[in-house]
C-alpha beads as a LAMMPS data file, in Angstrom:
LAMMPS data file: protein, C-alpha beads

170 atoms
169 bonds

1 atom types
1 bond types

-500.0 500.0 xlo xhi
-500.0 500.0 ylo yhi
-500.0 500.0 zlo zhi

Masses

1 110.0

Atoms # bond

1 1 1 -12.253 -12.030 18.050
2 1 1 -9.019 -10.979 17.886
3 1 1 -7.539 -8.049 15.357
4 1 1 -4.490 -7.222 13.560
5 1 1 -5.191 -3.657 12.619
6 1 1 -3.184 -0.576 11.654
7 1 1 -2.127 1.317 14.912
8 1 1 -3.515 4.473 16.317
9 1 1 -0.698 6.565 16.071
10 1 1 -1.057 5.821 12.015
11 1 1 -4.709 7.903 12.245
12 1 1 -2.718 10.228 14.087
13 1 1 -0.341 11.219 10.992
14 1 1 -2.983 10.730 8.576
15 1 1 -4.823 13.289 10.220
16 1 1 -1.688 15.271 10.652
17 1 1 -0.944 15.146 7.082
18 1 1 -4.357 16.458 6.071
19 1 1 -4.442 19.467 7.981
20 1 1 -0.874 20.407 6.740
21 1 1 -2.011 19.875 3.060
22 1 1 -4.858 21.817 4.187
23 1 1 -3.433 24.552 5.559
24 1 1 -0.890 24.907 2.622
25 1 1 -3.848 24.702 0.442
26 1 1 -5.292 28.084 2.466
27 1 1 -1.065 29.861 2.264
28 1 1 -1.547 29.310 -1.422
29 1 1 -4.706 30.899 -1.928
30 1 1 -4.504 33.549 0.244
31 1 1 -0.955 34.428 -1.491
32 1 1 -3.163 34.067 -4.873
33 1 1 -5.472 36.658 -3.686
34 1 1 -3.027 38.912 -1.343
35 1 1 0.148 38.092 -1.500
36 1 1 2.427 39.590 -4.622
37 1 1 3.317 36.316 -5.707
38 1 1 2.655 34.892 -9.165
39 1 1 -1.205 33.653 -9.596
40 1 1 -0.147 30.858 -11.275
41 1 1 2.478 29.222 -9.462
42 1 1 -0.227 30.015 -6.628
43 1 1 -2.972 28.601 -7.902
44 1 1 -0.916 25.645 -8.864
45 1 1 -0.036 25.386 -5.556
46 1 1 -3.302 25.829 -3.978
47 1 1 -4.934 23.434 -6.381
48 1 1 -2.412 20.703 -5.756
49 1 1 -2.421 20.852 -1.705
50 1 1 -6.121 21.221 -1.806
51 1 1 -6.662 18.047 -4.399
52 1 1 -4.180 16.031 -2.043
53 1 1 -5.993 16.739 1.183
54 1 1 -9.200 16.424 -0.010
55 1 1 -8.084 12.827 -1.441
56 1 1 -6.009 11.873 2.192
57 1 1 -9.378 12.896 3.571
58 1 1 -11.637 10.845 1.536
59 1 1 -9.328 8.332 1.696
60 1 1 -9.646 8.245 5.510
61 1 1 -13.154 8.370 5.854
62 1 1 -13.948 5.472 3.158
63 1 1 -10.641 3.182 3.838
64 1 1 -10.904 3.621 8.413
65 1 1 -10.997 0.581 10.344
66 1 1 -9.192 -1.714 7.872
67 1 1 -6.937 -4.640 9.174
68 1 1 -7.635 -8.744 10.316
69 1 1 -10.377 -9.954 12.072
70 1 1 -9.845 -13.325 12.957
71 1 1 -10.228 -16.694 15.590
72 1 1 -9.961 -20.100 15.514
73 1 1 -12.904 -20.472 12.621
74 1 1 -12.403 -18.233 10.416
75 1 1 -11.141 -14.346 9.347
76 1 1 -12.502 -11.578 8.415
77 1 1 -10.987 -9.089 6.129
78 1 1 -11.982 -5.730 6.245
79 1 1 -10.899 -3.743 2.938
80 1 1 -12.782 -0.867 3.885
81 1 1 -15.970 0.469 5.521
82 1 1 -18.039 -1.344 2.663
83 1 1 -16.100 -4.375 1.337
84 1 1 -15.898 -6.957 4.533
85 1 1 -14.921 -10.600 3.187
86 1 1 -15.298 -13.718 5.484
87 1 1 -13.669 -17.175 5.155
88 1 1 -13.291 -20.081 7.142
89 1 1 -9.669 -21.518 7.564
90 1 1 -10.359 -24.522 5.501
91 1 1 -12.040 -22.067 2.666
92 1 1 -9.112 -20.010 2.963
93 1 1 -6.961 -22.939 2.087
94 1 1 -8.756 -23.777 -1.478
95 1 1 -9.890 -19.982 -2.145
96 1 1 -7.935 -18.122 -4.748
97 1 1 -6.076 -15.502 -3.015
98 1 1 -2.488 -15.087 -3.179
99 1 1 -0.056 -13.940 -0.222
100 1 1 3.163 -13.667 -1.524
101 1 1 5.138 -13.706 1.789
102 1 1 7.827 -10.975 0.890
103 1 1 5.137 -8.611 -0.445
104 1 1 3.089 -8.707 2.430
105 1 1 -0.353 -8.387 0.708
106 1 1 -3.917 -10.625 0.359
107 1 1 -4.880 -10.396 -3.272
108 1 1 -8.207 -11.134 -4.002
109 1 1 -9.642 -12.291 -7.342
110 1 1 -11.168 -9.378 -8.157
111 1 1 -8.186 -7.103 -7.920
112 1 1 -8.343 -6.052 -4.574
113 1 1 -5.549 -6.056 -1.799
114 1 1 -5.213 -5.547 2.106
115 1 1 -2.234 -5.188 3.640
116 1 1 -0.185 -7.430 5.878
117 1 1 2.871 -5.782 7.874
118 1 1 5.192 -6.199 10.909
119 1 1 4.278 -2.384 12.632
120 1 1 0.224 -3.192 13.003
121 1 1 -1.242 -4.475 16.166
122 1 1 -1.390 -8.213 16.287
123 1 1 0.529 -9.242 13.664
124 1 1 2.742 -11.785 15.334
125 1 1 -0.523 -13.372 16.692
126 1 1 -1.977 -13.234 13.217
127 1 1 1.259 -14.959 11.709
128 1 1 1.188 -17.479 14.086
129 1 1 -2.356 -18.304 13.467
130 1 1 -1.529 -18.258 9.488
131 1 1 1.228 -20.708 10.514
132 1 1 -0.943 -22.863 12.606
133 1 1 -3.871 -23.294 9.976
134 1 1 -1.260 -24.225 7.421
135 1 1 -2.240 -21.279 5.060
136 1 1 -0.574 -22.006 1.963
137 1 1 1.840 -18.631 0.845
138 1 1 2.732 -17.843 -2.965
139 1 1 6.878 -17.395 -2.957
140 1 1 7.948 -14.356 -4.708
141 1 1 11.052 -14.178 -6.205
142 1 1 14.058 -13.905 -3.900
143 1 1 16.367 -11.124 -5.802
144 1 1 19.051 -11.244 -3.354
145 1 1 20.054 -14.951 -4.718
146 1 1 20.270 -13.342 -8.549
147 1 1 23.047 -11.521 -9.812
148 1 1 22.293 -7.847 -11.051
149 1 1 24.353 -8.625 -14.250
150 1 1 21.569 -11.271 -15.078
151 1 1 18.717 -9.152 -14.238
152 1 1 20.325 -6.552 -16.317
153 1 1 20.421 -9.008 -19.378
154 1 1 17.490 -9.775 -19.234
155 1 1 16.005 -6.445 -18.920
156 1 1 17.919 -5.022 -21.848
157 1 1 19.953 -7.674 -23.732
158 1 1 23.503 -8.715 -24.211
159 1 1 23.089 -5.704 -27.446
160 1 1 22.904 -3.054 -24.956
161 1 1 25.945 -3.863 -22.839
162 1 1 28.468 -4.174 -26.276
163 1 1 26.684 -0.748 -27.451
164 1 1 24.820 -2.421 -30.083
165 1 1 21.247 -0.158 -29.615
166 1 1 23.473 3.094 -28.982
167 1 1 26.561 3.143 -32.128
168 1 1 28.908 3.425 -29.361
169 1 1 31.690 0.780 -28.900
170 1 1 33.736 0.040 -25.611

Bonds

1 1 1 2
2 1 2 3
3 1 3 4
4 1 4 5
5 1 5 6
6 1 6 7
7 1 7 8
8 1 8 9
9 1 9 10
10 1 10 11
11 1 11 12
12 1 12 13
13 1 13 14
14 1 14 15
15 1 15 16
16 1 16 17
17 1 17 18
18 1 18 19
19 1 19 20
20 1 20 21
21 1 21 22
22 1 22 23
23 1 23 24
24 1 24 25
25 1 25 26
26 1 26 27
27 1 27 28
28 1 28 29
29 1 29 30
30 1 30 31
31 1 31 32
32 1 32 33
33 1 33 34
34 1 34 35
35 1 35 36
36 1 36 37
37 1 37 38
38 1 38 39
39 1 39 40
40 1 40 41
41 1 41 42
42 1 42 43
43 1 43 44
44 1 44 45
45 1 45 46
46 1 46 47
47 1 47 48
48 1 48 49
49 1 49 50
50 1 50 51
51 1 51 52
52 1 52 53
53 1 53 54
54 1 54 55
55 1 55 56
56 1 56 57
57 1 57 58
58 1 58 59
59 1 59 60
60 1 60 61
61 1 61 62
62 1 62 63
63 1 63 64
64 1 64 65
65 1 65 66
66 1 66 67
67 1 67 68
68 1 68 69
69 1 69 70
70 1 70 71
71 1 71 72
72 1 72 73
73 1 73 74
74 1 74 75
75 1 75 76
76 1 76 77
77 1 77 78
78 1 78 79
79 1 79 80
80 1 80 81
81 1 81 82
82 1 82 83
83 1 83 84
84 1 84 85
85 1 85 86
86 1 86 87
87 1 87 88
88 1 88 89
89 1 89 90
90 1 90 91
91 1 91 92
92 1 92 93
93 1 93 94
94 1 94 95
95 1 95 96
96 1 96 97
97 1 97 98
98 1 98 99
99 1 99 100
100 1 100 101
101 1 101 102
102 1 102 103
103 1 103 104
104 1 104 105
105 1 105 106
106 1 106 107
107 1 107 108
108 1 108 109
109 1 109 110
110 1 110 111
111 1 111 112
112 1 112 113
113 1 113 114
114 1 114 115
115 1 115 116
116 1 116 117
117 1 117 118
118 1 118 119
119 1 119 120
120 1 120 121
121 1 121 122
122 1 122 123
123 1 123 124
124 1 124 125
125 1 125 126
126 1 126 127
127 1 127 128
128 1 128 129
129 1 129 130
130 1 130 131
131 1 131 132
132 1 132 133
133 1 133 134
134 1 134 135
135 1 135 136
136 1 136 137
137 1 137 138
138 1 138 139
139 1 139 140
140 1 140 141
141 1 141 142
142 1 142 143
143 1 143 144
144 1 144 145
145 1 145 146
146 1 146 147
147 1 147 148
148 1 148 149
149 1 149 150
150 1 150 151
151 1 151 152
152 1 152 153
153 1 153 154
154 1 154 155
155 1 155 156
156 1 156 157
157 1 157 158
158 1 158 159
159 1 159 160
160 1 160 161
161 1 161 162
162 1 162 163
163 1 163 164
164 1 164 165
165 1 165 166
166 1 166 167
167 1 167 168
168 1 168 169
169 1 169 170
């Protein structure tokens, strides 16, 4: 079976990251309890590194080993340690899961997602086997072809532009 999986040096920084929001977690707190600081912005401080290590790190543990699983029958995609889905190529074909080729996702019925990008390991083999089994792509909308005026009229009106919404005239 082949794979198209995040790299290793990715693990590397994730684990990188944690220990710095760890450690700034520990400065905070120890600047709470020793330091001459203000307690508050302290706490704050310590509260918010802590929370976003101790997510990174959960995050890590439940979401490791993700990526594409695949040969000439079918693929396997691994959301996380838990949620493993398997298809044949020909199921893949008629199942209802979108890849919008500019977004670089699989979404899955149910909400789900797993990402598809040029960085992991194997992706040109794993976009040449999409290509091969004729895997059908959902086109997303190509914004360099529209003009930003449009997008801006149609986001807030012609009203907006002549100062209609605001009482002030050009």
């Amino acid at each position: 079976m082949k794979k198209c999986a995040p790299p290793a040096s990715y693990r590397f920084l994730s684990v990188f990251v944690v220990v710095a929001c760890g450690a700034a977690a520990f400065l905070a707190f120890c600047q709470l309890f020793y330091g001459g600081q203000s307690p508050v912005v302290c706490a704050i401080m310590g509260l918010l590194f802590g929370s976003a290590a101790l997510f990174l790190l959960r995050s890590m543990i439940f979401r490791s080993g993700w990526g594409f699983f695949y040969d000439d029958e079918k693929v396997i995609f691994v959301l996380s340690r838990k949620d493993r889905r398997e298809y044949s190529w020909e199921q893949l074909k008629n199942a209802d899961i979108a890849y919008p080729i500019q977004e670089g996702y699989f979404y899955f019925p149910d909400g789900e997602k797993i990402a598809l990008h040029p960085r992991m390991e194997g992706y040109a083999s794993f976009v040449a086997m999409l290509q091969r089994k004729g895997l059908k792509a959902a086109q997303s909308p190509n914004f360099a072809d529209i003009d930003p005026k449009d997008i801006f009229h149609q986001m807030f009106g012609e009203e907006f532009e002549k100062g209609g919404k605001t009482g002030k005239k050009k």
